[in-house]
N, C-alpha and C positions, 0 to 999 in steps of 0.2 A: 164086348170089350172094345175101347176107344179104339186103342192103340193097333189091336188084330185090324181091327177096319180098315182104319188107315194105313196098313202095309199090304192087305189084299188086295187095295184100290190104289193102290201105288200114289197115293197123298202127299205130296209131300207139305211137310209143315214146318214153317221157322222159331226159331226162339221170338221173336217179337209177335207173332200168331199168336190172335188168342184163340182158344180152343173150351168148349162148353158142350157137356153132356147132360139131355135128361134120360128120361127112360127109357126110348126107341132113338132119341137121334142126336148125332152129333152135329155140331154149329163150330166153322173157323170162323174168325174173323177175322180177317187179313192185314197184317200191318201197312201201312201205308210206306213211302215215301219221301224224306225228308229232304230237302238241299236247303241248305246254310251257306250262304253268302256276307262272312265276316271276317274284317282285318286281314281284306287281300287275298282270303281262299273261299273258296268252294267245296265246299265238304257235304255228302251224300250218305246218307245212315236209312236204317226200316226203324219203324215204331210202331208201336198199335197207338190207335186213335187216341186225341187225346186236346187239349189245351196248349196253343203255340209253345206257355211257358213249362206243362208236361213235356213235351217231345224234345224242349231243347234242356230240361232236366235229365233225359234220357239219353241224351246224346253227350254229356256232358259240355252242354255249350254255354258257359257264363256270360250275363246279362248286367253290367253295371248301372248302378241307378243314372237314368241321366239318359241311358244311352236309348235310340229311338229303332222300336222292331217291329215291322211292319209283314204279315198282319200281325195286332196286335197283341201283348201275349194271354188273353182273353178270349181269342179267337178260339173255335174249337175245329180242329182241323179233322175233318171226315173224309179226307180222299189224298192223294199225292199234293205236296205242297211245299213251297220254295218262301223261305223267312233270311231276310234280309235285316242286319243288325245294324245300326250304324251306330260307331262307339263314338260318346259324346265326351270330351273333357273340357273343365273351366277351370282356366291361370290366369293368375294377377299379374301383370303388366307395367312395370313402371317405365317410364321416358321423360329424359330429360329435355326441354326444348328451352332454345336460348331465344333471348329476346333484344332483340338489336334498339341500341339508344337512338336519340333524332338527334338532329344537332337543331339548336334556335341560332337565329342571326341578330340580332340587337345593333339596330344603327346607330352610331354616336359621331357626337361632331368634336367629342374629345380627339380621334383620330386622324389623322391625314385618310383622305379617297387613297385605298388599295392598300391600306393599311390594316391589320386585323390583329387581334388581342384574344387569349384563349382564357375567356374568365373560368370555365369548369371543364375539366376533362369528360367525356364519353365513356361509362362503364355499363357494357353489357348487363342483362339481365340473366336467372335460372330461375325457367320453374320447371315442376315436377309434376307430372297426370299418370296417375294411377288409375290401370283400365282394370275391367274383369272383359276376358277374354275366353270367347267359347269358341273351340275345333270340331267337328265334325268329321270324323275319317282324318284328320291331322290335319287339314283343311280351316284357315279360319272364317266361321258362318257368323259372329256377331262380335262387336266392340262397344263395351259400355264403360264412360269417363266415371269412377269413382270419388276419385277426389282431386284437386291440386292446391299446389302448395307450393308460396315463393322461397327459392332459397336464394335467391341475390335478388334485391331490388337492381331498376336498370336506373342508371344516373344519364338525362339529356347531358349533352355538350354543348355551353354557351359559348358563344364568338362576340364578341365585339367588334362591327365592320365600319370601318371611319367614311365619316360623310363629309370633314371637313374638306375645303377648295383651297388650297395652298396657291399661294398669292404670285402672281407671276409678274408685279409691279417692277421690281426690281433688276429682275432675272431675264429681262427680255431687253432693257436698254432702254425702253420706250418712258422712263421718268416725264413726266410733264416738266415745261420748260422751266415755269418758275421756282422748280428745287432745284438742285445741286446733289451730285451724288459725293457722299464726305467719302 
């Protein structure tokens, strides 16, 4: 009998032990091990052997798609072993960025020199980029631009700057002699 054995021999054996009899002998297998290192804790469980993603079925430790577990949960874990989750999420991102108008100068001799004329006012621009954005441990590890999209076109602002030379004929006194000031 398994069980006689194992209390004469003072055995002791766990719920996660696995235990196998044939005909003369009994066989534990000993559970291993586990440490999970996920969303900030540290959590320490026994399992019997098994597939990263057995033992963290056994532990009840959820695995979201996306998220990266290392070893991988494919791995077949045969000894003490330390699995490390990192929870991966992807959000959409919108940002508005403004877009600053120029101004143009346009010389004219319509003008007096230091004289200026505001033919179009200056109106900012909006556009809008739409990122997908991926967190790792709430950390962000990637930005990719989706799409954008104008929602104000930006309007330049024209000036008109006068180049004309206003005349100092007069205004100085200096008339040549054969006019007359009326």
């Amino acid at each position: 009998d398994p069980e006689l054995w194992l209390r004469k021999t003072a055995t002791e054996v766990y719920d996660e032990d696995k235990v196998t009899v044939d005909d003369t002998d009994v066989y534990i297998e000993r559970a291993i091990f586990v440490n999970v290192v996920a969303d900030g804790e540290n959590v320490t469980f026994k399992s019997a052997k098994g597939t990263v993603a057995d033992l963290l079925a056994k532990g009840n430790v959820t695995v979201n798609e996306g998220d990266i577990v290392e070893p991988a949960l494919e791995y077949e874990a045969t000894a003490d072993i330390s699995v490390t989750i990192k929870r991966v999420e992807v959000a959409t991102v919108t940002k508005t960025e403004t877009v600053k108008y120029k101004t143009e100068k346009i010389k004219t001799d319509e003008l007096y020199e230091g004289e200026t004329e505001v033919v179009t006012e200056g109106v900012d621009g909006k556009i809008e980029h739409t990122y997908s954005v991926t967190y790792t441990d709430g950390k962000e590890t990637d930005r990719e631009l989706v799409s954008s999209k104008t929602i104000t076109e930006k309007v330049d602002k024209v000036v008109k700057v006068g180049t004309r030379v206003k005349s100092s004929f007069y205004k100085s006194g200096n008339a040549p002699k054969n006019y007359k000031q009326v």
